[in-house]
C-alpha positions as protocol buffer text, in pm:
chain_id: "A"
residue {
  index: 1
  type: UNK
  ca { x: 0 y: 0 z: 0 }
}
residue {
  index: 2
  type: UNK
  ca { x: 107 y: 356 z: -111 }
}
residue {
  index: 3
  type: UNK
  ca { x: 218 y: 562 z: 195 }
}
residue {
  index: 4
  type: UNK
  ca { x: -67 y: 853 z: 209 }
}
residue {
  index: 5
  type: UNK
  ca { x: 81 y: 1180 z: 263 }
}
residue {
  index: 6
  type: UNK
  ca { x: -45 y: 1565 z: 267 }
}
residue {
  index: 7
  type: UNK
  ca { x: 140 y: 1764 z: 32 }
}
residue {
  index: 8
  type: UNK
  ca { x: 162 y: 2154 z: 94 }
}
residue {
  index: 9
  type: UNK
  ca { x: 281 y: 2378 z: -154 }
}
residue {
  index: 10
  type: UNK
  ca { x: 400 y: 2651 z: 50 }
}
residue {
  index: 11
  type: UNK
  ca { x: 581 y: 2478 z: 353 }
}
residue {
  index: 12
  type: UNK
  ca { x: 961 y: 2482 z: 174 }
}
residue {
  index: 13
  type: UNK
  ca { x: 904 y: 2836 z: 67 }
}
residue {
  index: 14
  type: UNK
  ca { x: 1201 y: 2935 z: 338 }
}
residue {
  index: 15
  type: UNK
  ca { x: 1400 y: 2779 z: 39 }
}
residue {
  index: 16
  type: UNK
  ca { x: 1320 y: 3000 z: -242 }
}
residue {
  index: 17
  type: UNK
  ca { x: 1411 y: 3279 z: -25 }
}
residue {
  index: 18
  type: UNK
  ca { x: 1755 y: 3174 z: 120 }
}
residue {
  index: 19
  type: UNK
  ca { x: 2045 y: 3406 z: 19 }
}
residue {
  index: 20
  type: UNK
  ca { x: 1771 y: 3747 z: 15 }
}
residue {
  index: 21
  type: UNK
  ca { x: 1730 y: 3981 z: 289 }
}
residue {
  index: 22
  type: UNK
  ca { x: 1385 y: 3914 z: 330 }
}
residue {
  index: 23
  type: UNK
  ca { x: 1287 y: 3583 z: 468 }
}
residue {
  index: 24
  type: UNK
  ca { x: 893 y: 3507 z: 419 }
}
residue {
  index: 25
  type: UNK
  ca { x: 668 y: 3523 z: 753 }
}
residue {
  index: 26
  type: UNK
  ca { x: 453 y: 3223 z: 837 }
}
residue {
  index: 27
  type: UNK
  ca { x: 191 y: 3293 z: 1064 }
}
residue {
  index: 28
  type: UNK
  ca { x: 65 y: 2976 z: 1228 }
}
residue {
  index: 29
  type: UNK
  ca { x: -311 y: 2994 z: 1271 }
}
residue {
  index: 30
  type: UNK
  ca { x: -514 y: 2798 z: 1489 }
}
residue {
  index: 31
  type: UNK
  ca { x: -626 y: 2628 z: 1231 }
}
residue {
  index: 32
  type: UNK
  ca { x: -314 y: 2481 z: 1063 }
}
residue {
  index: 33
  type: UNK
  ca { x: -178 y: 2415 z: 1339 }
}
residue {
  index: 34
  type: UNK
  ca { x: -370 y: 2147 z: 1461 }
}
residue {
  index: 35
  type: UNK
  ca { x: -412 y: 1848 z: 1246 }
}
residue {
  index: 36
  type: UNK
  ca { x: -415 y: 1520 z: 1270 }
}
residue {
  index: 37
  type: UNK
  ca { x: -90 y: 1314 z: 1130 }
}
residue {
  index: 38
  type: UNK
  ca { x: -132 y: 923 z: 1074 }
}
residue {
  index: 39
  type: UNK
  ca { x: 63 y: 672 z: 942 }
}
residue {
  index: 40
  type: UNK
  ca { x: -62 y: 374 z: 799 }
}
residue {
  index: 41
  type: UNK
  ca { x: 59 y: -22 z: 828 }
}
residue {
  index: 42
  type: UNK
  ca { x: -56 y: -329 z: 641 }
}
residue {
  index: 43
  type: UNK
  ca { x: 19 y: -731 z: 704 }
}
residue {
  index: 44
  type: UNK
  ca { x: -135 y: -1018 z: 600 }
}
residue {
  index: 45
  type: UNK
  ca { x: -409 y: -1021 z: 866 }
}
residue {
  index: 46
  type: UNK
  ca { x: -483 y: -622 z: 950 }
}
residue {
  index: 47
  type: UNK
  ca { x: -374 y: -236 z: 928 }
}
residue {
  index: 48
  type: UNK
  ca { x: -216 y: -67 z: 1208 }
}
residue {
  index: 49
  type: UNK
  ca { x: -295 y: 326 z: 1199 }
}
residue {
  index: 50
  type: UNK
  ca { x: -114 y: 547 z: 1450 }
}
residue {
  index: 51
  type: UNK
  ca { x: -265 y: 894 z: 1426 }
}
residue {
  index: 52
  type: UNK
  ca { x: -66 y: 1195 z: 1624 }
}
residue {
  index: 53
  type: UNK
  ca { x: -349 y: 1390 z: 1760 }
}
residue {
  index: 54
  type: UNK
  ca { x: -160 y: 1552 z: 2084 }
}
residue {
  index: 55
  type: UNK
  ca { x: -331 y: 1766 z: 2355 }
}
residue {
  index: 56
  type: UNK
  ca { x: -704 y: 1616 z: 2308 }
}
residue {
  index: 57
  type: UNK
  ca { x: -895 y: 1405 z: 2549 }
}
residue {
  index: 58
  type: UNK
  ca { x: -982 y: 1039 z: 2475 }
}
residue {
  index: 59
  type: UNK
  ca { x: -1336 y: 1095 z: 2556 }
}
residue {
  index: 60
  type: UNK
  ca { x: -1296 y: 1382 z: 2255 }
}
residue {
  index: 61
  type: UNK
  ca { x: -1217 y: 1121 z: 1984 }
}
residue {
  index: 62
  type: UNK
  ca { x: -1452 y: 936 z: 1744 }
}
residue {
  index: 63
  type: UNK
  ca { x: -1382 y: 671 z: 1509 }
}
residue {
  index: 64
  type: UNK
  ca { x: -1585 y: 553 z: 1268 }
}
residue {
  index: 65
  type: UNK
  ca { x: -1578 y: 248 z: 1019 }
}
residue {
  index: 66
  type: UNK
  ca { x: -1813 y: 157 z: 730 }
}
residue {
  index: 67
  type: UNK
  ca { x: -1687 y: -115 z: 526 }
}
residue {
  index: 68
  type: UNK
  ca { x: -1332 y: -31 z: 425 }
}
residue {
  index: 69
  type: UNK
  ca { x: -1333 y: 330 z: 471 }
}
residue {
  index: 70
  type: UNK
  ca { x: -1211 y: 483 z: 813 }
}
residue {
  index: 71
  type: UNK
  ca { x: -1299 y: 841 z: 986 }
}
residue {
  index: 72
  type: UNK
  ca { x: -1106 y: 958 z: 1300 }
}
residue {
  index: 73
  type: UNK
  ca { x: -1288 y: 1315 z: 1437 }
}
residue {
  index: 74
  type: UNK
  ca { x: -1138 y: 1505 z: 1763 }
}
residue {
  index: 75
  type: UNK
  ca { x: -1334 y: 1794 z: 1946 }
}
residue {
  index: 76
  type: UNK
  ca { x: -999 y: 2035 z: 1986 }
}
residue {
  index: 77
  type: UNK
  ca { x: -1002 y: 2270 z: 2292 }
}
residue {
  index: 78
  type: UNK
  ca { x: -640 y: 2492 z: 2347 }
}
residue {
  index: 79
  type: UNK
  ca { x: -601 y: 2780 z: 2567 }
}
residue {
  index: 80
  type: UNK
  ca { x: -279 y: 2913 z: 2608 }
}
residue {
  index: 81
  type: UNK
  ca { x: -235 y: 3251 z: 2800 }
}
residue {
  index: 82
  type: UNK
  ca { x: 45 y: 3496 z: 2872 }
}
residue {
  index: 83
  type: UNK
  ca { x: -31 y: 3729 z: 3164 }
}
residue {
  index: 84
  type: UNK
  ca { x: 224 y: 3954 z: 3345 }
}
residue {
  index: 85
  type: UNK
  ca { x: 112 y: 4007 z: 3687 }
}
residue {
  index: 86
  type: UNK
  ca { x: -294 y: 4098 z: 3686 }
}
residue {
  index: 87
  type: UNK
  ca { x: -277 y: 4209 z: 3343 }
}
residue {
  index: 88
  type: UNK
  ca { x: -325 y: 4010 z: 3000 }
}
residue {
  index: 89
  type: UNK
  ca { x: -100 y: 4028 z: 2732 }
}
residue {
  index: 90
  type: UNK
  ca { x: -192 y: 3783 z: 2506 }
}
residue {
  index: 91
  type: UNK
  ca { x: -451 y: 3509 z: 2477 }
}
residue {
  index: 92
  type: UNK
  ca { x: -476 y: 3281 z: 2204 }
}
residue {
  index: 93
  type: UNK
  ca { x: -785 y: 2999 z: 2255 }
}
residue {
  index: 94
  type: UNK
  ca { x: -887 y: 2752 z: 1962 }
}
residue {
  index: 95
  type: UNK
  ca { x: -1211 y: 2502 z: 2021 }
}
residue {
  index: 96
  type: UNK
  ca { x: -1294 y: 2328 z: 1662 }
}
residue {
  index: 97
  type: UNK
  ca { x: -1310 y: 1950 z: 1547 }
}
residue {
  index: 98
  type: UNK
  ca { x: -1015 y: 1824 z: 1322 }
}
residue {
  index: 99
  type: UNK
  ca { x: -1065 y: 1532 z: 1094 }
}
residue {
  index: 100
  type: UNK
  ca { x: -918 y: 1303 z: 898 }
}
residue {
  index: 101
  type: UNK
  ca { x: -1067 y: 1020 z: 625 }
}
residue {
  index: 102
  type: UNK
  ca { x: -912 y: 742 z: 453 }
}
residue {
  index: 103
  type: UNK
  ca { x: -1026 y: 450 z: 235 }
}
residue {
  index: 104
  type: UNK
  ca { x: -844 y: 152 z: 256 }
}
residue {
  index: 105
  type: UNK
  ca { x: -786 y: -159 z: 21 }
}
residue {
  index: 106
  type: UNK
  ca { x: -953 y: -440 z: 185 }
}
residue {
  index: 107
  type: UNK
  ca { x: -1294 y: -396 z: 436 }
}
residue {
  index: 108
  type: UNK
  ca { x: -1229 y: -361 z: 823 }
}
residue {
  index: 109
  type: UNK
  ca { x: -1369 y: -660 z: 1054 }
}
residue {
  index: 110
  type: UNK
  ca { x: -1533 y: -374 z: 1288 }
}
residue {
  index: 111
  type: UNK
  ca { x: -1616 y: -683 z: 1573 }
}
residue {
  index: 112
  type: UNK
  ca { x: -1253 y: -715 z: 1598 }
}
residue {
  index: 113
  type: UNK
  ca { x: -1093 y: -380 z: 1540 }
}
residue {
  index: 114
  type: UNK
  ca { x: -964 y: -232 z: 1839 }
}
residue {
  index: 115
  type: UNK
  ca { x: -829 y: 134 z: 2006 }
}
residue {
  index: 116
  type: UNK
  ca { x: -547 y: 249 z: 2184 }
}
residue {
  index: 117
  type: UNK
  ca { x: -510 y: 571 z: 2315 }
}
residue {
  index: 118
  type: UNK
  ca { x: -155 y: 717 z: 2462 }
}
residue {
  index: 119
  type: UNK
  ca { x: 71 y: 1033 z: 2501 }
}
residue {
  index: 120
  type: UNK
  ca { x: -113 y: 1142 z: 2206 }
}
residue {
  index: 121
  type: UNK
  ca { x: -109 y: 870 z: 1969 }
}
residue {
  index: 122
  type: UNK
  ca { x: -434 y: 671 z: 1843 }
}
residue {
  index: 123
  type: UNK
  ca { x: -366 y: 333 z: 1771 }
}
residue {
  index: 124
  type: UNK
  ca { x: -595 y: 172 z: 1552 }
}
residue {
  index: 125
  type: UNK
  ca { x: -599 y: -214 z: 1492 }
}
residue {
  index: 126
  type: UNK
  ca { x: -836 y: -293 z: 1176 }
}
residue {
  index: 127
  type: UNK
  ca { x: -821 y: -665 z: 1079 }
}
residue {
  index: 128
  type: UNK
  ca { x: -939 y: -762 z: 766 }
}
residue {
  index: 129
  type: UNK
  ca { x: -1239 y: -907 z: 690 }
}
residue {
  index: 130
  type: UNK
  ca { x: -1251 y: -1274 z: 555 }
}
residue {
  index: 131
  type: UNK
  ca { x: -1278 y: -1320 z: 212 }
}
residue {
  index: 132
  type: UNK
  ca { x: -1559 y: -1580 z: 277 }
}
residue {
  index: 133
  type: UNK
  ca { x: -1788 y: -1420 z: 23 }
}
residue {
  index: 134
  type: UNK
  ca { x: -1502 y: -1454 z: -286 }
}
residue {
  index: 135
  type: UNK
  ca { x: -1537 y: -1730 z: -505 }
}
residue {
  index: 136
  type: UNK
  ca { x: -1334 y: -1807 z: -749 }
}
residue {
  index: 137
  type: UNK
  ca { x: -1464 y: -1914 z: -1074 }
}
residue {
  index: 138
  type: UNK
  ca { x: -1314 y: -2211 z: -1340 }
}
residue {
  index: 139
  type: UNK
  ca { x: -1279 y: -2100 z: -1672 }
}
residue {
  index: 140
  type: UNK
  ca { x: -1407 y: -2339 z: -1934 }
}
């Protein structure tokens, strides 16, 4: 299986600039900067997914299967504050959902399929479904 990865046209843009005076500003929105990184593992018998999705509560994490294709959904609440005794310089809160959908090659056993959830990594066991209802057919 093809590793799946997100391809964004602007992040080496530091490159095109090197050697100028003027280096190009990236301003880091709430938005982009929380998203949910995966990668993806197949055997014989199942796919492993580990998805990065760091400061968010289990409880806050859904994950849904329908036949082969997989959704992973996160309700995202940061707060991060920088006071300087009783008055507030900055304050910088983000609540949203961040998700993330993939289809894969073979269907997902959902009985079996199991989730881990640890220093802000999902694990994600997904064996494969039987091939019970494949026949093969002679040629005559």
């Amino acid at each position: 299986m093809a590793n799946i990865t997100r391809w964004d046209p602007f992040e080496d843009m530091d490159d095109l600039f090197k050697g100028l005076f003027l280096r190009p500003m990236r301003l880091e929105t709430p938005e982009t900067a929380v998203r949910i990184k995966m990668d993806v593992k197949e055997n014989d018998k199942a796919y492993t997914v580990h998805a990065e999705i760091p400061g968010v509560k289990k409880e806050d994490i859904h994950v849904a299967i329908e036949g082969n294709q997989v959704s992973i959904s996160a309700e995202v609440k940061r707060e991060k504050e920088e006071k300087e005794g009783e008055k507030l310089l900055r304050s910088e809160r983000y609540y949203g959902q961040v998700s993330r959908a993939f289809t894969l090659g073979y269907e997902v056993d959902q009985e079996k399929a199991t989730a881990k959830y640890d220093n802000g990594v999902l694990e994600l066991t997904l064996p494969k479904r039987g091939a019970s209802g494949q026949r093969r057919l002679a040629i005559q």
